[in-house]
C-alpha positions as a Markdown table, in Angstrom:
| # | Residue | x | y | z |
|---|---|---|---|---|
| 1 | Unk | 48.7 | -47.3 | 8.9 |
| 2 | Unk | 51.1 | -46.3 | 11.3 |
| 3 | Unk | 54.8 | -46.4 | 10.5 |
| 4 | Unk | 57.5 | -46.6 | 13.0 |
| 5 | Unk | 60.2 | -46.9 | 10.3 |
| 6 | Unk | 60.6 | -45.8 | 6.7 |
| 7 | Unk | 63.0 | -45.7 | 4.2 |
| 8 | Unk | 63.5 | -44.5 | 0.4 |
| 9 | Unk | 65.7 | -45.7 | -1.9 |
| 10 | Unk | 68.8 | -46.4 | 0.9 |
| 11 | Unk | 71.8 | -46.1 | -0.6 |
| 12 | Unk | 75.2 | -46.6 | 0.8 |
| 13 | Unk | 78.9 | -46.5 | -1.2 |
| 14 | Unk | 82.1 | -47.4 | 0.5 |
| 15 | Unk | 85.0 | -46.8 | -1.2 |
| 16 | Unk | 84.4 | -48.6 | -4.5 |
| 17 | Unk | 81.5 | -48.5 | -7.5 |
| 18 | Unk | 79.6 | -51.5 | -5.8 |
| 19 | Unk | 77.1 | -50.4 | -3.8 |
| 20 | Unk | 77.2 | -51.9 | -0.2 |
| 21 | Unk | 73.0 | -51.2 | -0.2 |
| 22 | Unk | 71.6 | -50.1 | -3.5 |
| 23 | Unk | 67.9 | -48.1 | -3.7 |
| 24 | Unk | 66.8 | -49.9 | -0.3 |
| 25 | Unk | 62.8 | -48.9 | 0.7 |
| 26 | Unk | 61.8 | -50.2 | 3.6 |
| 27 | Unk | 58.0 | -49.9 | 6.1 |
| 28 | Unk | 57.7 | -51.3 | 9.7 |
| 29 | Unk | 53.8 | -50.8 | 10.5 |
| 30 | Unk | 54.4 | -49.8 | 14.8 |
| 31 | Unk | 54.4 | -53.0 | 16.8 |
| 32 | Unk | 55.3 | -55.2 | 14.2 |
| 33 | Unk | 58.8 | -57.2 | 13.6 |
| 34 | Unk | 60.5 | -56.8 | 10.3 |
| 35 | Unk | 63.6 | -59.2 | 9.5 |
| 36 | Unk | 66.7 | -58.3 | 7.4 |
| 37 | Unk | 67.5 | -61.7 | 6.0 |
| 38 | Unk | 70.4 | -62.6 | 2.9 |
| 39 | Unk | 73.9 | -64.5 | 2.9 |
| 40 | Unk | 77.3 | -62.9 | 4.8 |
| 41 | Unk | 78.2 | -59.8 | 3.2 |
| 42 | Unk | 74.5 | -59.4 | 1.5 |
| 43 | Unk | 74.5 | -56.0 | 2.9 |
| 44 | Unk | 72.1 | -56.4 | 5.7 |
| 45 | Unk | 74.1 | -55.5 | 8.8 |
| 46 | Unk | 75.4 | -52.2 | 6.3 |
| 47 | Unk | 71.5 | -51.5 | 6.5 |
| 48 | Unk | 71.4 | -52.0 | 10.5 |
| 49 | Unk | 74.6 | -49.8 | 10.6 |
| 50 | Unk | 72.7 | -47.1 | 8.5 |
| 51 | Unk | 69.2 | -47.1 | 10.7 |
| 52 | Unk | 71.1 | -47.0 | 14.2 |
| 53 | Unk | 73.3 | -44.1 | 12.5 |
| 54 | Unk | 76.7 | -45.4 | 12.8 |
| 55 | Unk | 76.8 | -44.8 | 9.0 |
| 56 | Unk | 75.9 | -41.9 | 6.9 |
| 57 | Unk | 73.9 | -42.8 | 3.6 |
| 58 | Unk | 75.1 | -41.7 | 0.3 |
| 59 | Unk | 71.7 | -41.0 | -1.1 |
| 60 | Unk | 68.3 | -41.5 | 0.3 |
| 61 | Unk | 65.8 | -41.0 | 3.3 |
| 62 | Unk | 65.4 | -42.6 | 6.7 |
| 63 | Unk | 62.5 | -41.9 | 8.7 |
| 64 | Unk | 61.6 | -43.0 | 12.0 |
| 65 | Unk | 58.6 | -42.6 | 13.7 |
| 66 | Unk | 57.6 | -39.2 | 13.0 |
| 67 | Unk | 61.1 | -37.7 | 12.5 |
| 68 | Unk | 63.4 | -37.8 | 9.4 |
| 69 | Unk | 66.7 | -39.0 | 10.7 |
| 70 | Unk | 68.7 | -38.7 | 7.2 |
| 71 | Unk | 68.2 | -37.4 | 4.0 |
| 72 | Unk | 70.2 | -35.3 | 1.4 |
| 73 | Unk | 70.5 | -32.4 | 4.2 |
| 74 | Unk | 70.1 | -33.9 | 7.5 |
| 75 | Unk | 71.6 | -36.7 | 9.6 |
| 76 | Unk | 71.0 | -37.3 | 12.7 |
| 77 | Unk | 74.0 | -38.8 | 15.2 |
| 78 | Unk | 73.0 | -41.6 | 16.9 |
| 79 | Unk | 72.4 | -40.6 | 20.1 |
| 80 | Unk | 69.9 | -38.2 | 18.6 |
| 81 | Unk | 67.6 | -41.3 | 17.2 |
| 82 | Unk | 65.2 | -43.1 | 19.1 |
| 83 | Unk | 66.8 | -46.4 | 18.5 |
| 84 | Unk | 67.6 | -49.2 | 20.8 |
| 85 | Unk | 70.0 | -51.8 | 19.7 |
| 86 | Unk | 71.2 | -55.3 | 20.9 |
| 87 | Unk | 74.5 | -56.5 | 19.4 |
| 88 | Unk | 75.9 | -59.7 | 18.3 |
| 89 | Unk | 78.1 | -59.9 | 21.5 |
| 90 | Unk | 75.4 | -58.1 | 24.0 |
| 91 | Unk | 78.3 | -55.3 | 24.4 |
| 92 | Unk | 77.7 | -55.1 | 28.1 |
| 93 | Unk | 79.9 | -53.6 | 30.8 |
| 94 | Unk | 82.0 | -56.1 | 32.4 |
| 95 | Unk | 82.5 | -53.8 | 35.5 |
| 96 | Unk | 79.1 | -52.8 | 35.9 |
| 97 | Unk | 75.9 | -55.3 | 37.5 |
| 98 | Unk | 73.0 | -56.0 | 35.7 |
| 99 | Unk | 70.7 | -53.3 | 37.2 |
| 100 | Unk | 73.2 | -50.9 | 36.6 |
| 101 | Unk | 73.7 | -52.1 | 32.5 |
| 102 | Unk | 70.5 | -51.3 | 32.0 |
| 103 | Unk | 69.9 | -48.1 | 34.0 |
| 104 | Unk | 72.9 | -47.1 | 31.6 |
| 105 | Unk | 71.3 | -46.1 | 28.5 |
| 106 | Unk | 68.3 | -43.9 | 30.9 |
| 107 | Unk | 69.5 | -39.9 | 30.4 |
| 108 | Unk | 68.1 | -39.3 | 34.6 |
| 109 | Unk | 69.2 | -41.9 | 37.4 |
| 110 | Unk | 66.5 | -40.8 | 39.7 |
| 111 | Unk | 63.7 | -42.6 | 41.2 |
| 112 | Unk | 61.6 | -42.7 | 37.7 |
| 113 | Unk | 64.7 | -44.0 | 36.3 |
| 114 | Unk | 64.9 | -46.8 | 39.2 |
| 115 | Unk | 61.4 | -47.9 | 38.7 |
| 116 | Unk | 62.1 | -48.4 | 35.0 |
| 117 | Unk | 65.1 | -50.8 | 35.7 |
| 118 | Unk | 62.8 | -52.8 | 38.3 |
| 119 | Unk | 60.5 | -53.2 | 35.3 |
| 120 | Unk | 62.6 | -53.8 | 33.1 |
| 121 | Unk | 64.1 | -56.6 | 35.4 |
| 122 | Unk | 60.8 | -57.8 | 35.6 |
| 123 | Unk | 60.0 | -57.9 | 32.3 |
| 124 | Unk | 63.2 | -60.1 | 31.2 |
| 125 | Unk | 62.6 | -61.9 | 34.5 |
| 126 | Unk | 66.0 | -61.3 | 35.9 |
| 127 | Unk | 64.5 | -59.4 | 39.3 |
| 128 | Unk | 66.6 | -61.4 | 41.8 |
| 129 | Unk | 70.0 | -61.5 | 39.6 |
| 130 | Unk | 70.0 | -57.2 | 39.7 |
| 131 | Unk | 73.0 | -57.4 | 41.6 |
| 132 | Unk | 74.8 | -59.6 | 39.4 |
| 133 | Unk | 77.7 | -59.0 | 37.3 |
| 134 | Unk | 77.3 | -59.8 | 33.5 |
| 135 | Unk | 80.2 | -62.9 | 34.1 |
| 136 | Unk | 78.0 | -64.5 | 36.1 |
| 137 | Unk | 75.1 | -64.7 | 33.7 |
| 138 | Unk | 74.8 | -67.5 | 31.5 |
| 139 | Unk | 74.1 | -66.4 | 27.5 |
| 140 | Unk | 70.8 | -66.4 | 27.2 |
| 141 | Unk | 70.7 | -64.1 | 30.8 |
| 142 | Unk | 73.2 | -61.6 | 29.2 |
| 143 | Unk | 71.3 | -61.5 | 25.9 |
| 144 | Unk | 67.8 | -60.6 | 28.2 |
| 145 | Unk | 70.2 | -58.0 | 29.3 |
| 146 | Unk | 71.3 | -56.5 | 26.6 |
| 147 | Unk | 67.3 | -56.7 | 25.4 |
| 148 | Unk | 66.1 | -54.9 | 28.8 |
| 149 | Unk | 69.6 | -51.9 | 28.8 |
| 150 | Unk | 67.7 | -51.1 | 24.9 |
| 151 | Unk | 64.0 | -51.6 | 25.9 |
| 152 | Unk | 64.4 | -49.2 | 29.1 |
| 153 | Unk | 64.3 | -45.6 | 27.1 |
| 154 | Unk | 61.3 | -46.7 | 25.3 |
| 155 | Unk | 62.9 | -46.4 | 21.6 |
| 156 | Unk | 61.0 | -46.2 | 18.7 |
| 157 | Unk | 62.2 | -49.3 | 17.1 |
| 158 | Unk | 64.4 | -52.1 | 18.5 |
| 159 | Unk | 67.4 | -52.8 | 16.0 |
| 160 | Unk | 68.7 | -56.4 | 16.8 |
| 161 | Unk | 72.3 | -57.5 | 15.0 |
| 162 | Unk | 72.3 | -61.2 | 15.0 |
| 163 | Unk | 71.4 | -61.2 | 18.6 |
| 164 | Unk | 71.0 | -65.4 | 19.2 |
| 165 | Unk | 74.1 | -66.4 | 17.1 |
| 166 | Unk | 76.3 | -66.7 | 20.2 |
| 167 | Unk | 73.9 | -69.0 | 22.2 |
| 168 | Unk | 74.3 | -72.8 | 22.3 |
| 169 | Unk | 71.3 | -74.6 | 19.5 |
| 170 | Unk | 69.0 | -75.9 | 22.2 |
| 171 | Unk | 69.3 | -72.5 | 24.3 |
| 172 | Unk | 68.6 | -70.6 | 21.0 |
| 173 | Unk | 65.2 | -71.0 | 20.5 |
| 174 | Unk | 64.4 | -70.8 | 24.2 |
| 175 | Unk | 65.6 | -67.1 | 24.1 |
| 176 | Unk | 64.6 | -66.4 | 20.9 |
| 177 | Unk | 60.7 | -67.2 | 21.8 |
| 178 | Unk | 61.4 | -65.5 | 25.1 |
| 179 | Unk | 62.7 | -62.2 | 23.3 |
| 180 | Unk | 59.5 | -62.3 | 20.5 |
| 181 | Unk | 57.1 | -62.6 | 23.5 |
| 182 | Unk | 59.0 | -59.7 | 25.4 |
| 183 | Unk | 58.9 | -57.6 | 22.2 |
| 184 | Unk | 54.7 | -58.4 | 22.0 |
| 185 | Unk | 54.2 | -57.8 | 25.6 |
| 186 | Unk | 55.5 | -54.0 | 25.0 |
| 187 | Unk | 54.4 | -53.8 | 21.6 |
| 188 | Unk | 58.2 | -53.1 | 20.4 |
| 189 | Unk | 58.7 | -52.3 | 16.7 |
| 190 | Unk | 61.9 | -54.5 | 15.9 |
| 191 | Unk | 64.0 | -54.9 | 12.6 |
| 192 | Unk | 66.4 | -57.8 | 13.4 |
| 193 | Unk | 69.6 | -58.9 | 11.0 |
| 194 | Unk | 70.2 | -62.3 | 10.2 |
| 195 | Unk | 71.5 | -65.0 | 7.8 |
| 196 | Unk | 69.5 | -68.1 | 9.5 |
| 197 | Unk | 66.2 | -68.7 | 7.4 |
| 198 | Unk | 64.9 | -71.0 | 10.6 |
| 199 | Unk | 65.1 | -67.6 | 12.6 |
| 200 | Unk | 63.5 | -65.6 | 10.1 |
| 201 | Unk | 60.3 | -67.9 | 9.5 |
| 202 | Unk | 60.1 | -68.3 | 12.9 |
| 203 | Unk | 60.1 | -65.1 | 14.5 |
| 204 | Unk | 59.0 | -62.0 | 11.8 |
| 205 | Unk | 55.9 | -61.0 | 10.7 |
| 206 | Unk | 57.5 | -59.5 | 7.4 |
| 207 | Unk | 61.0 | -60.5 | 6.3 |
| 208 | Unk | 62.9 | -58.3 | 3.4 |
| 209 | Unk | 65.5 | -60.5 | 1.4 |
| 210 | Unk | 69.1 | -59.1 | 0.4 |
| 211 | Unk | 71.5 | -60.2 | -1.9 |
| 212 | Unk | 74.5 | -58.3 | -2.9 |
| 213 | Unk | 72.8 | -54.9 | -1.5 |
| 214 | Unk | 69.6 | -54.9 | -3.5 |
| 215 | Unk | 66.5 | -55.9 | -2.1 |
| 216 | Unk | 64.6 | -58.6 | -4.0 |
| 217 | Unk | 61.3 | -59.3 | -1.7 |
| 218 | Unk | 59.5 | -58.1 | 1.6 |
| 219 | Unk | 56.8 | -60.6 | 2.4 |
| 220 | Unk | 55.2 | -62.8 | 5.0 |
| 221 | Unk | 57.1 | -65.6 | 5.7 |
| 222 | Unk | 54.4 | -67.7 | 4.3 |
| 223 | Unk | 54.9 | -65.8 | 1.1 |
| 224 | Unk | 58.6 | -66.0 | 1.4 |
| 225 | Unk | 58.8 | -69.7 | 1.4 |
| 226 | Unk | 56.0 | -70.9 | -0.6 |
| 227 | Unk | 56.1 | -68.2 | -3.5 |
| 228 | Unk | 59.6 | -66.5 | -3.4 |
| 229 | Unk | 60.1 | -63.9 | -6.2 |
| 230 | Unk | 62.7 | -65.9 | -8.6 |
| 231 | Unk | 65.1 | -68.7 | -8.3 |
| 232 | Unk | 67.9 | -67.1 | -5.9 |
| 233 | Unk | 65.1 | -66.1 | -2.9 |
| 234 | Unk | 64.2 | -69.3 | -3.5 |
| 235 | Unk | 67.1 | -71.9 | -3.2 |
| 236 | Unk | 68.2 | -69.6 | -0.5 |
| 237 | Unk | 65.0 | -70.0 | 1.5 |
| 238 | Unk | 64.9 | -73.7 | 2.8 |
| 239 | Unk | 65.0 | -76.8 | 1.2 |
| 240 | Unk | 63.5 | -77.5 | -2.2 |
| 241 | Unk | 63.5 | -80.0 | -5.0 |
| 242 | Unk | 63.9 | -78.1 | -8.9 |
| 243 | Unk | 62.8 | -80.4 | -11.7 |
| 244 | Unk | 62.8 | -79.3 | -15.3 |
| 245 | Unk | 58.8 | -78.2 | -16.8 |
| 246 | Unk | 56.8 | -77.2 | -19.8 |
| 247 | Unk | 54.2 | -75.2 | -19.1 |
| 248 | Unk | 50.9 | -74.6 | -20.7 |
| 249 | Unk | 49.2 | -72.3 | -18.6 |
| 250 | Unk | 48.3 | -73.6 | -14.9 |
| 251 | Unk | 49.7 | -77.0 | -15.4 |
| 252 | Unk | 53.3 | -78.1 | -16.5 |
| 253 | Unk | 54.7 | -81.4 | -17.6 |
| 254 | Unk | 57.9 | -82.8 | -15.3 |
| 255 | Unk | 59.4 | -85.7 | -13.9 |
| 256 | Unk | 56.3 | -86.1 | -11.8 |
| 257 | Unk | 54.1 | -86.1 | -14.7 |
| 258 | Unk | 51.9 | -83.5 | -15.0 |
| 259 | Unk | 51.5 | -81.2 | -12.2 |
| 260 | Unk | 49.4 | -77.8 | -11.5 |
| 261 | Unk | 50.8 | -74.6 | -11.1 |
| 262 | Unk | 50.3 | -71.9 | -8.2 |
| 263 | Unk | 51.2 | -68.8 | -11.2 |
| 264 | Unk | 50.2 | -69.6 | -15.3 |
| 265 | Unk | 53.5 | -69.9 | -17.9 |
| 266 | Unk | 54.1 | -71.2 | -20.8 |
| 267 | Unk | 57.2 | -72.6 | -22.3 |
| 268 | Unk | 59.9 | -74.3 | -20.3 |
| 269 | Unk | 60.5 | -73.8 | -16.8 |
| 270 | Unk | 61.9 | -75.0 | -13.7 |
| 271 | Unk | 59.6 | -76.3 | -11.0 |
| 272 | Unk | 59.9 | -75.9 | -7.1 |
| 273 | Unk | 59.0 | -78.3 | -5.0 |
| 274 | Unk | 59.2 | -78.2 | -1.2 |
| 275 | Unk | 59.6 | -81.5 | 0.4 |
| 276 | Unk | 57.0 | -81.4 | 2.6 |
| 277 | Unk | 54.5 | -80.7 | -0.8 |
| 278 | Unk | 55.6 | -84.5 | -1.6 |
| 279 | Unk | 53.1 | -87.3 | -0.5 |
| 280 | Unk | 54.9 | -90.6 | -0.1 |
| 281 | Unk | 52.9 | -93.8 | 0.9 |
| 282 | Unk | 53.0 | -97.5 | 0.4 |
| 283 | Unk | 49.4 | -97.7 | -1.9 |
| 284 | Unk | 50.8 | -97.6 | -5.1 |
| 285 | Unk | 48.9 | -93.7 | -5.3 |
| 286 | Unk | 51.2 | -91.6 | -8.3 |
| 287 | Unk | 54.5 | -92.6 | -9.4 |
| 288 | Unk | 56.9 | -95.7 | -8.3 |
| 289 | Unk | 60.2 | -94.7 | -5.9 |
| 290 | Unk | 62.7 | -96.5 | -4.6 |
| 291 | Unk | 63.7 | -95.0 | -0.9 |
| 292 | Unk | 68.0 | -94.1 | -1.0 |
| 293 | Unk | 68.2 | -93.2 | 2.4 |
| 294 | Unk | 66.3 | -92.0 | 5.9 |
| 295 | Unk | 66.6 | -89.3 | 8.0 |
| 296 | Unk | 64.6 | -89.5 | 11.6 |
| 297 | Unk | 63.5 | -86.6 | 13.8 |
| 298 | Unk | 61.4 | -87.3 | 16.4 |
| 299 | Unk | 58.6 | -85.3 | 15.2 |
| 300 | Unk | 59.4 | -85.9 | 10.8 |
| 301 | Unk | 61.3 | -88.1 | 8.8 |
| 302 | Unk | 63.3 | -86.9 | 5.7 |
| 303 | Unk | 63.8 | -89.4 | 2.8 |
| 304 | Unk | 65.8 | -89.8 | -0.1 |
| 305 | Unk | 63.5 | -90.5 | -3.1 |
| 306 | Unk | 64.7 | -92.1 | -6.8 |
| 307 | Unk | 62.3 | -92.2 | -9.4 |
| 308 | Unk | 62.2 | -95.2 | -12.0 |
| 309 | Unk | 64.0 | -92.6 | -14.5 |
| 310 | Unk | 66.7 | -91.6 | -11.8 |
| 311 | Unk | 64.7 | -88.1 | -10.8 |
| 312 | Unk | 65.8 | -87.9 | -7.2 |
| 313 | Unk | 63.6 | -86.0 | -4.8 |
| 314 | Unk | 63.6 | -85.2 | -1.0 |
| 315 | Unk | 60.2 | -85.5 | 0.7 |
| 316 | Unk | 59.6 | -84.3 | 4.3 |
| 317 | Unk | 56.6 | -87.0 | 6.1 |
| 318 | Unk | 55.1 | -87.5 | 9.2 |
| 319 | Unk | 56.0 | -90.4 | 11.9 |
| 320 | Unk | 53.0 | -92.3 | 11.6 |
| 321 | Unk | 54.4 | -94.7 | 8.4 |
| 322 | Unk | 57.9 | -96.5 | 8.8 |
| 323 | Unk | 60.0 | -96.0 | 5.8 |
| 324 | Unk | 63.4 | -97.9 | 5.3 |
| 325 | Unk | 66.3 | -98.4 | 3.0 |
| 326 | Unk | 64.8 | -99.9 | 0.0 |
| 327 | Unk | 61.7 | -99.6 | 0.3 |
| 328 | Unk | 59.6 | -99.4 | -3.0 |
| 329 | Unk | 56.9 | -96.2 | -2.0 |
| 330 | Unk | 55.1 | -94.4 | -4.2 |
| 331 | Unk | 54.8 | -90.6 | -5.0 |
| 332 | Unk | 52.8 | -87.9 | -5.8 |
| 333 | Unk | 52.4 | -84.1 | -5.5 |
| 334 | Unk | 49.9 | -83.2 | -2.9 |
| 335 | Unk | 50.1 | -79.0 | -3.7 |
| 336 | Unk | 50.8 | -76.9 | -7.0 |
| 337 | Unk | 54.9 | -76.4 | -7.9 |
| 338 | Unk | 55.7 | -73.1 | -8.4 |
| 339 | Unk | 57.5 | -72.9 | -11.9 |
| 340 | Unk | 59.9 | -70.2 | -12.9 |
| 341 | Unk | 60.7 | -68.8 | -16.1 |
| 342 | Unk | 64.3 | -68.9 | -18.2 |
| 343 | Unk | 64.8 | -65.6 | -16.4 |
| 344 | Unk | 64.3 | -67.0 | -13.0 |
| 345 | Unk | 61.2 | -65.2 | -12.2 |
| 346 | Unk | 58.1 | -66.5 | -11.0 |
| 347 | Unk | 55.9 | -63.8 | -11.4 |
| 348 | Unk | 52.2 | -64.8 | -13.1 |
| 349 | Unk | 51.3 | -63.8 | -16.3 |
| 350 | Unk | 50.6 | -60.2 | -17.7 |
């Protein structure tokens, strides 16, 4: 397996006994995209910071590709890392044009170096706007900017600091599916910071989860969301009902009756249950629920659920049944609940 990043047990102390990032280890496999995901002042971007070079660790080793960039006796500036990096704000030069942004971070400006920009241009489909300045780009044109000035000196990993958070909602996900196709086409090894679980899920084939500078998880994002590591990965990681559980083994008795479980416990527990795990329907299938309220999207519907003991539940359904105020539906648990223990943890039994 090749590696185009690796770190050991990150560390990182400011001026105080709190770590800003405690013991981080970190692997991106080359050509894959790795996302840095927890709440403001989790300690992610003070891990970006530390992998560009703009900060020195306190303890621990950075490796990127084949060279070790930081350890207890080396640190390497970071002009001397093969790092690109696109920043919240783009950072690009108001005086110079686009061609001439990106031909900024190239070390030659001869005719090698001009045949880069043109493909670069090309390659963020901005060929006919080379002669623009950057106040004449809309956002999502100055953000493929900013992407082509750190794509053009080939770096060994792509480090992206909240790159969409600037851009309009419905322009967001245009140029973030723009940007993961760009990064596939050149087979670009990205770690990208961000606090939006919709961006995360979306867009990363691995995701590592921070909270207060400690990693607690680095998974798919199908693992992420539908088996997070204990309570906090999961109530930070999209919606989810928690109803109260005994467990005896695979199976657990709650609210909904009893229910089967993706990891064996025993004892009491605390169930989660996305909403979109919930089967609602009009044929008297489970148990009886009263609908407090509808949400409509287009494409799903979000409801408000009340069970006949006042359990309330959220349930994520399809378009193809109406549901209304009112309505008396009935419910039932179409996949396992993941239960975790007294500790939060929802690791299976040893």
């Amino acid at each position: 397996m090749e590696l185009s990043l690796y770190t050991e047990n990150l560390t990182k102390l400011f001026n105080s006994d709190q770590p800003a990032v405690e013991d981080v280890s970190l692997q991106l496999r080359t050509g894959e995209f790795l996302t840095i995901l927890g709440p403001s002042g989790g300690g992610k971007t003070t891990t970006l910071r530390l992998l560009a070079g703009f900060e020195r660790p306190s303890s621990g080793l950075i490796q990127i590709g084949d060279a070790i960039v930081a350890d207890e006796s080396h640190f390497a500036p970071p002009e001397k890392r093969r790092v690109g990096m696109v920043f919240q704000d783009y950072a690009l030069f108001p005086h110079l044009n686009v061609a001439q942004n990106i031909a900024f971070g190239l070390s030659r400006h001869n005719k090698e170096s001009r045949m880069q920009v043109q493909r670069m241009l090309s390659l963020v489909g901005l060929t006919l706007f080379a002669d623009r300045m950057p106040h004449e780009l809309s956002g999502g044109q100055q953000q493929r900017v900013a992407l082509a000035r750190a794509l053009a000196p080939n770096p060994d990993i792509l480090l992206l600091d909240e790159p969409f958070s600037n851009l309009d909602t419905g322009l967001r996900a245009q140029v973030r599916s723009d940007v993961r196709e760009i990064l596939l086409e050149t087979e670009t090894s990205a770690v990208f910071v961000t606090h939006d679980q919709n961006e995360a899920l979306s867009l990363s084939d691995e995701i590592a989860v921070i909270f207060e500078g400690k990693l607690l998880q680095v998974a798919t994002p199908h693992i992420i969301y539908n088996r997070p590591i204990n309570s906090q990965v999961a109530h930070f990681i999209g919606e989810a009902n928690f109803l109260p559980g005994e467990a005896q083994g695979l199976t657990a008795t709650s609210p909904l009756g009893t229910v089967k479980l993706f990891h064996p416990k025993r004892g009491p527990v605390q169930l989660m249950i996305r909403p979109e795990a919930l089967h609602v329907n009009f044929a008297e299938e489970g148990l009886a629920a009263s609908v407090l309220w509808r949400e409509f999207y287009g494409h799903y519907q979000r409801l408000g659920l009340a069970l006949e003991d006042g359990t309330e539940l959220i349930a994520r359904t399809g378009v193809d049944r109406f549901f209304q105020r009112g309505d008396k539906t009935w419910v039932s648990l179409a996949l396992p609940a993941l239960a975790f223990d007294s500790n939060g943890e929802s690791e299976p039994l040893r």
